[in-house]
N, CA and C atoms as a LAMMPS dump frame, in Angstrom:
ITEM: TIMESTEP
0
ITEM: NUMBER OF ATOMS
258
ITEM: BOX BOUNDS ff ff ff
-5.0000000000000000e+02 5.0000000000000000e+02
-5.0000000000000000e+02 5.0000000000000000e+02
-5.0000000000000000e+02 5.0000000000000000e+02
ITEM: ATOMS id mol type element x y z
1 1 1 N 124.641 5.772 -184.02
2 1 2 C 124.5 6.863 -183.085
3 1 3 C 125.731 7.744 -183.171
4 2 1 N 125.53 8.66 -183.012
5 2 2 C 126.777 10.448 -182.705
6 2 3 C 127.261 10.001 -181.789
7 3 1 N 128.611 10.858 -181.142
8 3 2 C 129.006 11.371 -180.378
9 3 3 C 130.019 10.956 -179.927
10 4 1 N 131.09 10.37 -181.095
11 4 2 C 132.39 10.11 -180.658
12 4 3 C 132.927 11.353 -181.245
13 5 1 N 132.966 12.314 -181.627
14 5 2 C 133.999 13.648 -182.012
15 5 3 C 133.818 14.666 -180.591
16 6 1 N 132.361 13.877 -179.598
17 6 2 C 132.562 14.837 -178.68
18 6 3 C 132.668 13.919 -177.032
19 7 1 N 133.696 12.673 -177.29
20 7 2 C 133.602 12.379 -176.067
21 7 3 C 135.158 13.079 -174.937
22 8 1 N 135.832 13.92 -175.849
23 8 2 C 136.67 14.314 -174.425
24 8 3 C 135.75 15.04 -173.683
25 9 1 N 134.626 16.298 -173.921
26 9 2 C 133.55 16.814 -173.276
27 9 3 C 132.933 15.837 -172.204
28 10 1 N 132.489 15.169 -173.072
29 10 2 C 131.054 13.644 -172.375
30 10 3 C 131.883 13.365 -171.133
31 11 1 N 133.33 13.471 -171.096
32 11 2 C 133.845 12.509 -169.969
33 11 3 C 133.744 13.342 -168.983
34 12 1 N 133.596 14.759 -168.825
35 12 2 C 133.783 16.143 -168.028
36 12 3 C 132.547 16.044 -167.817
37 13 1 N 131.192 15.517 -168.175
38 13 2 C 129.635 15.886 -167.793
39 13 3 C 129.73 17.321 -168.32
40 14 1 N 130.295 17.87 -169.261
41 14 2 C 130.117 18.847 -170.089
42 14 3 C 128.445 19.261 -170.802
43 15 1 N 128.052 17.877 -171.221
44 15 2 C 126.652 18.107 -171.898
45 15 3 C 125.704 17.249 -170.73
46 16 1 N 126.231 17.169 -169.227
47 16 2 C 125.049 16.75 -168.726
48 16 3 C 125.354 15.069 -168.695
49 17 1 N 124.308 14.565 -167.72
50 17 2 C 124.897 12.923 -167.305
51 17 3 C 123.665 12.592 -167.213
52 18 1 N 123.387 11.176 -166.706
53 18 2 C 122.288 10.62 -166.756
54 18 3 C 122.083 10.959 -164.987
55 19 1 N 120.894 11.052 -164.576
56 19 2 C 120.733 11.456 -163.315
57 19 3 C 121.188 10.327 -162.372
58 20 1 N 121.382 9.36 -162.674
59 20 2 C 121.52 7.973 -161.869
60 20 3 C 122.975 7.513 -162.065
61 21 1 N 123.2 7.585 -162.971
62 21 2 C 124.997 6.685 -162.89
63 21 3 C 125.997 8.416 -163.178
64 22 1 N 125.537 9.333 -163.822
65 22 2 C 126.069 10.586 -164.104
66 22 3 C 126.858 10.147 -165.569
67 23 1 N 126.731 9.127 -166.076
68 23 2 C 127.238 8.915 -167.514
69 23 3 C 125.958 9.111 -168.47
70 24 1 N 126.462 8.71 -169.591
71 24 2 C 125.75 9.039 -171.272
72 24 3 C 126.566 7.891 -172.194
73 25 1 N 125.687 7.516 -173.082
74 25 2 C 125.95 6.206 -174.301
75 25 3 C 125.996 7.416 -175.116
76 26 1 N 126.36 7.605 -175.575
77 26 2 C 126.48 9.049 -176.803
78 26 3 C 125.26 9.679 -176.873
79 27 1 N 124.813 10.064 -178.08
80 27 2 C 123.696 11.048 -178.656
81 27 3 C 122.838 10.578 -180.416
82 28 1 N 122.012 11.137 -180.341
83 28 2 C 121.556 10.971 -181.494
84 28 3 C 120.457 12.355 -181.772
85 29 1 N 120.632 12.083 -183.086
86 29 2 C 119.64 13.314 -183.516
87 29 3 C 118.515 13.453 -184.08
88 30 1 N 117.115 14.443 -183.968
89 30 2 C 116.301 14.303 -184.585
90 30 3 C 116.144 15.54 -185.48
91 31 1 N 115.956 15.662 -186.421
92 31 2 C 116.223 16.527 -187.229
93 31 3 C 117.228 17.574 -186.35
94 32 1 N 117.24 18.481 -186.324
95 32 2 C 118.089 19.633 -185.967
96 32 3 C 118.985 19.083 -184.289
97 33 1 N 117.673 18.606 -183.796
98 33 2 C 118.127 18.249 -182.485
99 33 3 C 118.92 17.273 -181.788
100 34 1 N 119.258 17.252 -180.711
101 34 2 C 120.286 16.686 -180.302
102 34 3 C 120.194 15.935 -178.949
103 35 1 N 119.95 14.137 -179.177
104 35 2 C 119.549 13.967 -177.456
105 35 3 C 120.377 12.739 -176.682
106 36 1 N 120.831 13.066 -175.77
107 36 2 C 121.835 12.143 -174.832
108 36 3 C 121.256 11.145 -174.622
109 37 1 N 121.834 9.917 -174.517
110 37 2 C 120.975 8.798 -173.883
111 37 3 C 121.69 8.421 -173.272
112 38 1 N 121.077 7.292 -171.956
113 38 2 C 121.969 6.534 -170.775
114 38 3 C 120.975 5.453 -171.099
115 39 1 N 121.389 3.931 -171.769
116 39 2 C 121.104 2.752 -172.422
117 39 3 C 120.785 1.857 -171.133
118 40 1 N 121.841 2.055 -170.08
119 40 2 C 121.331 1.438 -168.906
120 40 3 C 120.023 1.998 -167.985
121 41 1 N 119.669 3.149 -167.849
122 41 2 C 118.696 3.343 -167.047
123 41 3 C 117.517 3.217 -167.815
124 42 1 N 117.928 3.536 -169.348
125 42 2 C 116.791 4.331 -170.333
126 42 3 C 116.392 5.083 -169.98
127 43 1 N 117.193 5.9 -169.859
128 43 2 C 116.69 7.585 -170.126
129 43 3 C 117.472 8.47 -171.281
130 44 1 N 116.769 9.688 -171.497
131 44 2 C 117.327 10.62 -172.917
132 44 3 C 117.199 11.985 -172.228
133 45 1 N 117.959 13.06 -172.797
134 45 2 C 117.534 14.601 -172.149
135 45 3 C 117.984 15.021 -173.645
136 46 1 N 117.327 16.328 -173.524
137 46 2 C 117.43 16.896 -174.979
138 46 3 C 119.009 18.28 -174.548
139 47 1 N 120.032 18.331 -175.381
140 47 2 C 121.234 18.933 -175.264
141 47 3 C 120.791 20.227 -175.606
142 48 1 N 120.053 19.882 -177.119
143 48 2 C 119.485 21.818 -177.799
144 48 3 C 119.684 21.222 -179.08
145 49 1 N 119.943 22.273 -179.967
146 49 2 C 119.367 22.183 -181.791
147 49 3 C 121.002 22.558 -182.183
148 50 1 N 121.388 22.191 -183.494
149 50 2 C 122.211 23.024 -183.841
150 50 3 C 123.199 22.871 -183.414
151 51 1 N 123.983 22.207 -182.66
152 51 2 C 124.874 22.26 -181.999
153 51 3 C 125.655 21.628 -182.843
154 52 1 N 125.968 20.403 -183.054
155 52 2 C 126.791 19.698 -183.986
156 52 3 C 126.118 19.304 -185.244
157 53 1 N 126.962 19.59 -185.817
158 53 2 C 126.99 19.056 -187.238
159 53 3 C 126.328 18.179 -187.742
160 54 1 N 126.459 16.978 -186.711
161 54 2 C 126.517 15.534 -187.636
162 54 3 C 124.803 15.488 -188.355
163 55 1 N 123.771 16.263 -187.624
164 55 2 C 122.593 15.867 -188.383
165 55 3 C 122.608 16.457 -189.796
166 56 1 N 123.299 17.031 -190.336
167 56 2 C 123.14 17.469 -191.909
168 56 3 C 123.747 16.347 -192.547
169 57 1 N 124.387 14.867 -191.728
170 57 2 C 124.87 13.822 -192.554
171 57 3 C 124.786 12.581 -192.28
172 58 1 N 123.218 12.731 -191.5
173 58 2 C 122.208 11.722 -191.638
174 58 3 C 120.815 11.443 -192.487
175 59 1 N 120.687 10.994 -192.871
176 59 2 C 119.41 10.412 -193.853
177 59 3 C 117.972 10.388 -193.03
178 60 1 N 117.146 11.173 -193.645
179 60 2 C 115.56 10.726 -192.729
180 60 3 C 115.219 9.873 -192.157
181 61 1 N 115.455 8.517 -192.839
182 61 2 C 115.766 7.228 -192.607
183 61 3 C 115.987 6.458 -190.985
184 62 1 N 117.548 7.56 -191.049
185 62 2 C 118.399 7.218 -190.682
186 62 3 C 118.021 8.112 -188.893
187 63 1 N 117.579 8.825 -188.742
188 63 2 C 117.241 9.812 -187.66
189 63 3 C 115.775 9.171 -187.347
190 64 1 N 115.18 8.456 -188.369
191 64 2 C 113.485 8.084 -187.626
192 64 3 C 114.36 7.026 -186.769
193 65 1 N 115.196 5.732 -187.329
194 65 2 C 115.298 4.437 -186.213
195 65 3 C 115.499 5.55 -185.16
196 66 1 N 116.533 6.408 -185.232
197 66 2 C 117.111 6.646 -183.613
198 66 3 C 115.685 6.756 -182.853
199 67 1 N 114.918 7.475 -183.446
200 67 2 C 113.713 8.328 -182.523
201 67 3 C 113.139 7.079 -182.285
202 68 1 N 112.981 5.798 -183.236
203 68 2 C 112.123 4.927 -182.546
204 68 3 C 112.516 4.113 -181.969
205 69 1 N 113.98 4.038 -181.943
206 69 2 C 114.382 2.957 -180.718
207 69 3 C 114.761 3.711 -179.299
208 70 1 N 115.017 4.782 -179.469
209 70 2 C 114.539 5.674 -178.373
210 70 3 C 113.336 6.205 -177.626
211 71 1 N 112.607 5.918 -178.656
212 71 2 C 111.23 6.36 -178.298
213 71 3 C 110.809 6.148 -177.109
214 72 1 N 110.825 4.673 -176.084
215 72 2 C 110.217 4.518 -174.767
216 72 3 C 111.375 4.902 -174.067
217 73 1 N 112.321 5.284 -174.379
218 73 2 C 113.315 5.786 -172.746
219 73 3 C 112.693 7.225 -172.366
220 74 1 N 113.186 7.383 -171.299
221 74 2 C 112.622 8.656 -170.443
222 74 3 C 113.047 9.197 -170.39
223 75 1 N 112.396 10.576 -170.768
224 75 2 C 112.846 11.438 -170.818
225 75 3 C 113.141 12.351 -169.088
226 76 1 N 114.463 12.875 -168.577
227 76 2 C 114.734 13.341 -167.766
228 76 3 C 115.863 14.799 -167.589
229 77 1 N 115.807 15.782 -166.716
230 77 2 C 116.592 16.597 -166.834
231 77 3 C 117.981 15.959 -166.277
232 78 1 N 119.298 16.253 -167.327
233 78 2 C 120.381 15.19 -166.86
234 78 3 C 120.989 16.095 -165.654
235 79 1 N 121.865 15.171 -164.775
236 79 2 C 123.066 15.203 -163.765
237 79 3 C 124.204 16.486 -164.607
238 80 1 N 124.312 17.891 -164.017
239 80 2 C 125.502 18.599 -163.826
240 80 3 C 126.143 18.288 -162.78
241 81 1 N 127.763 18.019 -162.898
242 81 2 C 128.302 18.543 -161.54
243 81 3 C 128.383 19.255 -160.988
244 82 1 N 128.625 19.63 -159.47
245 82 2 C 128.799 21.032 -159.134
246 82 3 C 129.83 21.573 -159.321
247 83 1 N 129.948 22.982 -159.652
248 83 2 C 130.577 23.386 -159.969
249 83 3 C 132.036 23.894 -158.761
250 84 1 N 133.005 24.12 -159.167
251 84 2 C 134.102 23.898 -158.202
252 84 3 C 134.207 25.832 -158.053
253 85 1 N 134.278 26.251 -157.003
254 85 2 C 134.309 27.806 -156.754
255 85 3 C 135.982 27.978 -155.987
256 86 1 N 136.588 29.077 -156.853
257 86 2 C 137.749 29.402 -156.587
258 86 3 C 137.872 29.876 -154.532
């Protein structure tokens, strides 16, 4: 799985949290795309396409396990914090 080049972000809820604990187990990708998971609740939210890199240096292979061991977590819109107003 991705998403150790982007955990100073992950720790800020930068890309979004799991709705229940407000954390994320990293990410993984499906072709272009890009999806958070929280391993304890099983749930996934989709981040967007394109964003990082790392899927141009994964193998077909290598992007089907993610999708199928992901496959039964749930999908949910993740936890933002609120935002802090000057």
């Amino acid at each position: 799985m991705c998403g150790k080049n982007t955990e100073h972000l992950r720790e800020t809820g930068y890309f979004g949290g799991c709705p229940v604990c407000h954390g994320d187990d990293g990410y993984f990708n499906v072709g272009r795309g890009h999806w958070f998971v929280c391993d304890r609740h099983r749930v996934k939210w989709c981040l967007g396409a394109n964003l990082f890199s790392s899927w141009k240096f994964e193998t077909e292979d290598e992007q089907r396990r993610n999708f199928e061991k992901f496959r039964p977590y749930r999908e949910v819109k993740p936890y933002h914090p609120p935002t802090l107003s000057a």
